[in-house]
C-alpha positions in Angstrom: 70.2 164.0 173.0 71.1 160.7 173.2 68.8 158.0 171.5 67.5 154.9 173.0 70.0 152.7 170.5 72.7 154.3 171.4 71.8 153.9 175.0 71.3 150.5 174.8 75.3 150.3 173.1 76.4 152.1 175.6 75.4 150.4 178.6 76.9 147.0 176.5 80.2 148.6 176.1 80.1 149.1 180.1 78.9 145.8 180.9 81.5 144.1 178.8 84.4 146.4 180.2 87.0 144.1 182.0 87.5 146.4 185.3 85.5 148.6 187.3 87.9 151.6 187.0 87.6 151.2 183.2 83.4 150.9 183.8 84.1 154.6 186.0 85.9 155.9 183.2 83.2 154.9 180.8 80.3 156.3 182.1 81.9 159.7 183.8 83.0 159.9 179.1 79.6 159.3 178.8 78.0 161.8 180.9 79.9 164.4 179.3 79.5 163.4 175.8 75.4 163.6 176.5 75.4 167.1 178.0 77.3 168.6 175.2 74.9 166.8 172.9 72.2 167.8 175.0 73.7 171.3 174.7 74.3 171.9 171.1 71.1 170.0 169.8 67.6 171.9 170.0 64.9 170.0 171.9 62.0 168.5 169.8 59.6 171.3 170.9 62.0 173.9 169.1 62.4 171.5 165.7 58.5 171.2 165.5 58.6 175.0 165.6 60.2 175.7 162.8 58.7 173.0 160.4 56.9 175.0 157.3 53.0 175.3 157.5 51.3 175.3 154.0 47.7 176.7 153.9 44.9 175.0 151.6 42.1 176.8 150.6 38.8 175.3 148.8 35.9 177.7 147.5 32.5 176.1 146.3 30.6 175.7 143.2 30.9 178.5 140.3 27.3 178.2 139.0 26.6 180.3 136.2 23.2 180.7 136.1 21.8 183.2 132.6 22.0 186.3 134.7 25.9 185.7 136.0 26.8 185.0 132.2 24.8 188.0 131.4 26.9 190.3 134.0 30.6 189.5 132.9 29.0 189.8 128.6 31.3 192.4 127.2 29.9 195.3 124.3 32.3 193.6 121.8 30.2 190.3 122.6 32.9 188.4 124.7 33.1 187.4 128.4 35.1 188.7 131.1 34.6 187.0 134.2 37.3 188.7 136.7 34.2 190.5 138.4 32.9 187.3 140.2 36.7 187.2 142.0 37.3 190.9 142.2 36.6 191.1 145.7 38.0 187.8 146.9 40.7 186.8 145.2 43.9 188.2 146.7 43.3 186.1 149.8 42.8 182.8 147.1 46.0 183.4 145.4 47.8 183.9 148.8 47.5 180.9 149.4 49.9 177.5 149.2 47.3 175.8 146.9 43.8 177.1 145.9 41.3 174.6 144.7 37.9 175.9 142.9 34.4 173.4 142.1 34.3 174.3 138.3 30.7 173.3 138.6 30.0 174.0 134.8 32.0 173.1 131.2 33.8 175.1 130.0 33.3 174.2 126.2 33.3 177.7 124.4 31.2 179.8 122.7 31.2 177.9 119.5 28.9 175.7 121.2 26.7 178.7 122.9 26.9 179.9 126.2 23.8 178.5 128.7 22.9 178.4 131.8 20.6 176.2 133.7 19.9 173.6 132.8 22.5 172.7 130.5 25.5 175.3 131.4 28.0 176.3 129.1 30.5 178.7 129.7 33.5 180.9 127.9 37.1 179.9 127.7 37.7 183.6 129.2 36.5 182.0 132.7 39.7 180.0 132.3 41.2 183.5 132.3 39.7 184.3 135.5 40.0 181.1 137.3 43.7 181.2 136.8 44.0 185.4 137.5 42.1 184.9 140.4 45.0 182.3 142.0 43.4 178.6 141.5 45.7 176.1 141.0 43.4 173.1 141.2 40.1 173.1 139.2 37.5 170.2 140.2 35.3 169.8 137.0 34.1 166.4 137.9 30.2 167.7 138.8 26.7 166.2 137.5 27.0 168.9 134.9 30.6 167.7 133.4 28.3 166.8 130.1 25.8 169.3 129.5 27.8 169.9 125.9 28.5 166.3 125.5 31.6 164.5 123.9 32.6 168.0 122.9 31.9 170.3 125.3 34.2 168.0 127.8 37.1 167.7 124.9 37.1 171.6 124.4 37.5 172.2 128.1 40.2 169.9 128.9 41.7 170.7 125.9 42.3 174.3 126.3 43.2 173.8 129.8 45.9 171.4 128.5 46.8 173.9 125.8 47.0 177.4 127.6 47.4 176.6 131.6 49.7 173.2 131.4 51.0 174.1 134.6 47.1 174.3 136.5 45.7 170.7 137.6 42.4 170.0 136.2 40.6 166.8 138.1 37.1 165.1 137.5 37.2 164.8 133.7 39.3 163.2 130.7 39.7 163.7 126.8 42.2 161.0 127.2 42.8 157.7 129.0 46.2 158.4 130.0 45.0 160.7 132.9 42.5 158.8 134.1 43.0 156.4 137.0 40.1 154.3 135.6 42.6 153.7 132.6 45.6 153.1 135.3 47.3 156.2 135.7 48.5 157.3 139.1 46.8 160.1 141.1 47.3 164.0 140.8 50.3 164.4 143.2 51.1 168.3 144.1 54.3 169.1 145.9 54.2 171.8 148.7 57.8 171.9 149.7 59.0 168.8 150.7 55.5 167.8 151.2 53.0 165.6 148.4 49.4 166.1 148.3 47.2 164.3 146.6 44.0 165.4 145.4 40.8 163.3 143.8 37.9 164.4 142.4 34.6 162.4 141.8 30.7 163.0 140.9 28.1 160.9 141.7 26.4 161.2 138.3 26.7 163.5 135.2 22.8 163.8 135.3 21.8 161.1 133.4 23.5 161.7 130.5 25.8 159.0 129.5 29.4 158.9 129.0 30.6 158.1 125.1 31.3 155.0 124.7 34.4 155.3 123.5 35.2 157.2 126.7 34.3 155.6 129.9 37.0 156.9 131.7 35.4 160.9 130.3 34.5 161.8 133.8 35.5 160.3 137.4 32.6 158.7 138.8 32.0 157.6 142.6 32.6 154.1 142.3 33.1 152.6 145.2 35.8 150.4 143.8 37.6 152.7 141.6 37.2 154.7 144.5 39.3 152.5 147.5 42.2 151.6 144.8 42.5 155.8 144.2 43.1 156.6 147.4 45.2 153.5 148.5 47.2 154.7 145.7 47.4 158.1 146.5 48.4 157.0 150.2 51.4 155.1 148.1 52.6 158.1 146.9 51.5 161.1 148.7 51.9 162.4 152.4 48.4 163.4 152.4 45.6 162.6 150.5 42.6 165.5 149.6 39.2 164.0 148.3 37.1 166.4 146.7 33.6 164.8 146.0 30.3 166.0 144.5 27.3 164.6 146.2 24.9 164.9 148.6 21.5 166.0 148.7 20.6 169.8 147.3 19.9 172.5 149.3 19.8 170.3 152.5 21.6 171.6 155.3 22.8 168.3 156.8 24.8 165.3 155.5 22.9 163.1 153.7 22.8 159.1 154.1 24.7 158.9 150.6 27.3 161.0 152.1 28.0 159.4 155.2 28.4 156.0 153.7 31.1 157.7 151.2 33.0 159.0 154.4 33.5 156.1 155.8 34.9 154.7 152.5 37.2 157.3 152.8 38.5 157.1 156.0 38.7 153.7 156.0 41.3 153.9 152.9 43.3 156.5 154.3 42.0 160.1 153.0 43.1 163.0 155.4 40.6 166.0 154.1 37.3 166.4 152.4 36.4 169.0 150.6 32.3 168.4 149.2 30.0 170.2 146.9 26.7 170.2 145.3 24.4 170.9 147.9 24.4 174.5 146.5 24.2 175.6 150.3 26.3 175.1 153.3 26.6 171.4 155.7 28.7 170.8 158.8 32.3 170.7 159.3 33.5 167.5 161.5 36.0 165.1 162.3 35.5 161.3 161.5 37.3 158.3 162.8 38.0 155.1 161.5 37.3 152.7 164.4 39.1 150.0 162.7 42.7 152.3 162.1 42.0 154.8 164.6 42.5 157.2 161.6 40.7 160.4 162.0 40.1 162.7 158.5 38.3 166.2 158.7 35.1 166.2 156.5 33.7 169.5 155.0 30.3 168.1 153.1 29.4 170.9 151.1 31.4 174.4 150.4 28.1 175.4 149.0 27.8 178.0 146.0 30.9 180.6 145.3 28.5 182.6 143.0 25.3 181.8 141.8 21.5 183.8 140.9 19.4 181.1 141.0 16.0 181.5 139.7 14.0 180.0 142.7 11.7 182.1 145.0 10.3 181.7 148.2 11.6 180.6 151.4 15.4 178.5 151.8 16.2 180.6 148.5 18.8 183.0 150.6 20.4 180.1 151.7 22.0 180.0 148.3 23.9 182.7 148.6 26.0 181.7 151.6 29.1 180.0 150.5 32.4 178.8 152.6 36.4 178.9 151.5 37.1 176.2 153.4 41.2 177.0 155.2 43.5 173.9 156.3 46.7 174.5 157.3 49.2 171.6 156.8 52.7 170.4 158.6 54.6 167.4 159.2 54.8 166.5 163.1 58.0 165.3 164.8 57.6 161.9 163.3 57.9 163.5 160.0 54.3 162.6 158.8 52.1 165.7 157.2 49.0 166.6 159.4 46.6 169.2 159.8 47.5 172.1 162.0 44.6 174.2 162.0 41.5 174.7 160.2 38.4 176.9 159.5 35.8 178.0 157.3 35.6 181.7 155.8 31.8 182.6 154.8 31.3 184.5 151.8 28.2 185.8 149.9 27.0 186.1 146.3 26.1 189.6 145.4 23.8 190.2 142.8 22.9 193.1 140.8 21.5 193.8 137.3 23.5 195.4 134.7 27.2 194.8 133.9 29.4 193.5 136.8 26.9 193.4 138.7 27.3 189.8 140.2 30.5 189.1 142.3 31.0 187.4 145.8 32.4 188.6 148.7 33.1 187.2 152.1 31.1 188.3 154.8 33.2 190.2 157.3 33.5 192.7 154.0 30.0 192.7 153.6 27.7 195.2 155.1 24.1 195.3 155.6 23.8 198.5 153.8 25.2 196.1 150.8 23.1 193.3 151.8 19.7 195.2 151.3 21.0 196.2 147.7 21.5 191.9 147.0 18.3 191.4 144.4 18.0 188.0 146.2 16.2 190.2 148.1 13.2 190.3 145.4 13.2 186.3 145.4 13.4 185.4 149.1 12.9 188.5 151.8 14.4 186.8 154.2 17.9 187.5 152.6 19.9 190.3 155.4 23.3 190.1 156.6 21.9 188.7 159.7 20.4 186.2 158.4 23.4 185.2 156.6 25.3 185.4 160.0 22.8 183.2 161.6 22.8 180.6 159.0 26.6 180.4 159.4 26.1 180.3 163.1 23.9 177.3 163.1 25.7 175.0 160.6 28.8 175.9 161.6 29.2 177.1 164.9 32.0 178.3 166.5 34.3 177.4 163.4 33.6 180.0 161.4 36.3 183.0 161.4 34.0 186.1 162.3 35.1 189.7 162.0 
């Protein structure tokens, strides 16, 4: 069709036409030339059609309490952990781009494998993280230095050494990856789109960074924070925070996290992806008033697999989880937005012996299986229906049921 500029040169050329038989002639040129155009071009419904879709998905922490390390320990004394994804990760590596909360280090067995409270976990996860489709790995958590100076070198460097093409946010054996030393934001392309993604931790549990390394893990510093993301909107078509905060096992957004969303939105972040709760919070939309700019806030994934040793009531809570499912395009003014979205609950199974831990999503997950869950033992509140109503009353309507 014809565009307003050459609309407006048109009707000059006419208007500056000597004669009126000329101007005729002009405009009866004109009128053909636009319904050809209008012919042979498809109308803007029909280009927004075919522009590409990209979906991202986000799972929540991987918590490795003693009894999930205990479940993927081999006879020959190793670890494999492809039993906590068995069951979910052909629909993660389906996916455009996958992002995991690494919630513990991953600093080897040399320096012993733990669980709470200081967690340590095998390279072999690496393995398993990378089988099971992640691209994105947010290690950035309050437990990023439960092994110290060396626990966070050995992870980043083996991640460096064997998966150079998986991007690993949140900590740093070196300052040239660190935006706190100046370097630019992870940028991932998705076609002819570029995401950024972020990752920050409101504390490493007070155990301080060396001091030869502040820039070791990416904290939520307010200021650090802004220039990130005004950075990332520099670069990038869409920008992905993935923060670690709020309040444990509460159900709602916390004060702490509100005040961080608007931070966000106010610089320009499109999607937020939380964790730490260790149980499920709201999904919503939040708008700038200043901008207008709206971004869509997930404040906690909760736990991808976990067997935590609490009792009593709120325990079965724990073992709901989300994969939270955005789905990305550019609209007809060529800017990336979000198309769709959802949430996908899924449940951490547990079971003594070996393999006996793994998570699954709920519409796979029967009550028969339910009532075999040991959580059972620790909270007896624990059924498929609960989990359903728990999913029901945090996120309503959002969630993709069977």
């Amino acid at each position: 069709m014809v565009s307003e500029d050459n609309a407006v040169t048109n009707e000059n050329i006419v208007t500056t036409t000597g004669t009126i038989a000329i101007e005729t002639e002009v405009i009866e040129t004109e009128v053909i030339e636009t319904e050809t155009q209008d012919a042979i071009q498809p109308s803007t419904d029909q280009l927004s059609e075919t522009m590409p879709e990209y979906k991202i998905i986000m799972v929540g922490d991987v918590l490795l309490h003693t009894p999930v390390e205990e479940s993927c320990l081999q006879p020959d004394g190793s670890y494999d952990y492809d039993s906590l994804f068995s069951h979910t990760k052909e629909e993660i590596a389906t996916a455009d781009l996958a992002l995991v909360n690494q919630e513990v280090i991953i600093g080897g067995a040399d320096l012993g494998i733990s669980g709470y409270p200081c967690f340590n976990a095998d390279y072999s996860l690496c393995d398993s993280l990378v089988g099971a489709g992640f691209d994105v790995i947010c290690h950035a958590t309050n437990h990023a230095m439960d092994k110290g100076r060396a626990g966070l070198i050995n992870c980043a460097e083996y991640w460096r050494d064997e998966y150079p093409q998986i991007t690993v946010l949140g900590i740093h054996d070196t300052a040239d990856t660190s935006t706190f030393c100046g370097a630019d934001p992870a940028i991932i392309e998705l076609g002819d789109m570029r995401i950024a993604v972020l990752n920050y931790t409101y504390g490493t549990n007070g155990i301080s960074l060396p001091a030869d390394m502040p820039y070791a893990v990416d904290l939520l510093n307010e200021e650090q924070v802004a220039a990130d993301i005004q950075r990332a909107e520099e670069l990038a078509d869409f920008t992905i925070v993935c923060p670690h905060w709020g309040t444990e096992y509460r159900l709602t957004s916390d004060a702490s996290q509100e005040k961080w969303t608007k931070i966000f939105a106010q610089n320009g972040a499109d999607l937020v992806l939380g964790t730490h709760p260790h149980v499920i919070e709201p999904i919503e939309w939040v708008i700038d008033e200043e901008s207008d700019h709206e971004m869509l806030v997930y404040y906690s994934l909760g736990n991808f697999v976990n067997w935590t040793s609490g009792t009593g009531e709120g325990v079965a809570n724990r073992m709901v989880g989300g994969m939270a499912e955005v789905t990305i395009t550019k609209n007809d003014h060529g800017e990336v937005e979000i198309a769709d979205y959802g949430v996908k609950p899924m449940i951490s199974h547990v079971a003594s012996g070996p393999e006996g831990v793994t998570t699954y999503f709920l519409e796979d997950y029967p009550e028969e299986l339910a009532e075999e869950n040991e959580i059972v033992s620790q909270d007896p509140e624990f059924s498929r229906e609960y989990c359903v109503n728990l999913c029901d009353s945090v996120w309503g309507d959002l969630w993709k049921t069977e």
